[in-house]
Each structure stands twice: as structure tokens, then as C-alpha cells.
C-alpha positions as CSV (number, residue, x, y, z in Angstrom):
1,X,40.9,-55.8,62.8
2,X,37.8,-57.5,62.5
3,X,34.9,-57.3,65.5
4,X,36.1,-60.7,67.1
5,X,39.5,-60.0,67.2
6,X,38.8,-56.1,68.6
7,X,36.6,-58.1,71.4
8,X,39.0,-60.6,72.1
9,X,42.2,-58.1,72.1
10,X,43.7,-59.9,69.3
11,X,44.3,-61.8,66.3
12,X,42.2,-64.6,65.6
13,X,43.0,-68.4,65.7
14,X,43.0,-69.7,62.6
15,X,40.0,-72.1,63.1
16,X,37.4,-74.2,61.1
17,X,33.3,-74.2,62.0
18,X,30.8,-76.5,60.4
19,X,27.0,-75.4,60.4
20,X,24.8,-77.8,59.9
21,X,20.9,-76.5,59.4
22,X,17.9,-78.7,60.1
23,X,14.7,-78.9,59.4
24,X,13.4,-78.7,62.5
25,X,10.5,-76.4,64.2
26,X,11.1,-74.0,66.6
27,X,14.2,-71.7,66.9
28,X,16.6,-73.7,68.6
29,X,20.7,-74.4,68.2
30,X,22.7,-77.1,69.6
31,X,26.7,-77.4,70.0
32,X,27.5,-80.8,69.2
33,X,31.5,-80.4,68.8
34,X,33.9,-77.4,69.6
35,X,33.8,-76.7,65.9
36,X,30.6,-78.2,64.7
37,X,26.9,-76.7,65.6
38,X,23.5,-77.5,64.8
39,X,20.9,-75.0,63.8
40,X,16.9,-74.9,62.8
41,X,15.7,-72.7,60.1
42,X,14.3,-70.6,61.5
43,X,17.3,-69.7,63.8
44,X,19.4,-69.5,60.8
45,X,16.9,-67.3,59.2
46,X,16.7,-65.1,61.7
47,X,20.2,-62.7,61.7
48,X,19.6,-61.4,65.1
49,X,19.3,-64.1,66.8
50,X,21.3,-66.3,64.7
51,X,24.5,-63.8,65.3
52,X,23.4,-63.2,68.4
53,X,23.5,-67.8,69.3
54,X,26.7,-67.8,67.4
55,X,29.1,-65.4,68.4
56,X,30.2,-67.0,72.0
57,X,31.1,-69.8,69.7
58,X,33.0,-68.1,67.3
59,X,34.8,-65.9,70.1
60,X,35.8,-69.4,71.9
61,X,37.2,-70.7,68.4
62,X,39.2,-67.7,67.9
């Protein structure tokens, strides 16, 4: 079982995500769809925070 589906108590939704990066300062991310998000560089390049942003989406999805 992978770490979503041990925190959500089950198997995962079948579910599709789109990331789009930009090239855009500052460290920032914006949810434009249920299944579509926007990211800056340097959030995306960062895998702390960038996990840390995107993992309440990916638990809603699943």
C-alpha cells in the first residue's frame, strides 16, 4: 500500500493530475481545477515544499 492510500485508509481512486510549471518568481502554487495545478520553479524545485503543497491535493484526488 502506497503512503496515500495508508493515510487515507484505502485504495486509491484512480485519478488524473496535470502540473503545469511557470516561470514565475517567488515560491508560490495555485489550484486552478480539481485535477489541474499551477506551480513556480522554484516550488517545483524545491521537494520539501513542493511535496509538502501537493499532497492535500493528491489525498483529495484519491
Amino acid at each position: 500500500m502506497g503512503r496515500v492510500e495508508a493515510e487515507i485508509g484505502r485504495k486509491a481512486r484512480p485519478f488524473r493530475l496535470v502540473v503545469t510549471r511557470l516561470p514565475v518568481a517567488g515560491d508560490t502554487g495555485w489550484r486552478v481545477a480539481p485535477g489541474h495545478v499551477l506551480v513556480s520553479e522554484a516550488r517545483r524545485d524545491n521537494p520539501s515544499a513542493y511535496g509538502a503543497w501537493l499532497m492535500p491535493v493528491i489525498r483529495e484526488l484519491a
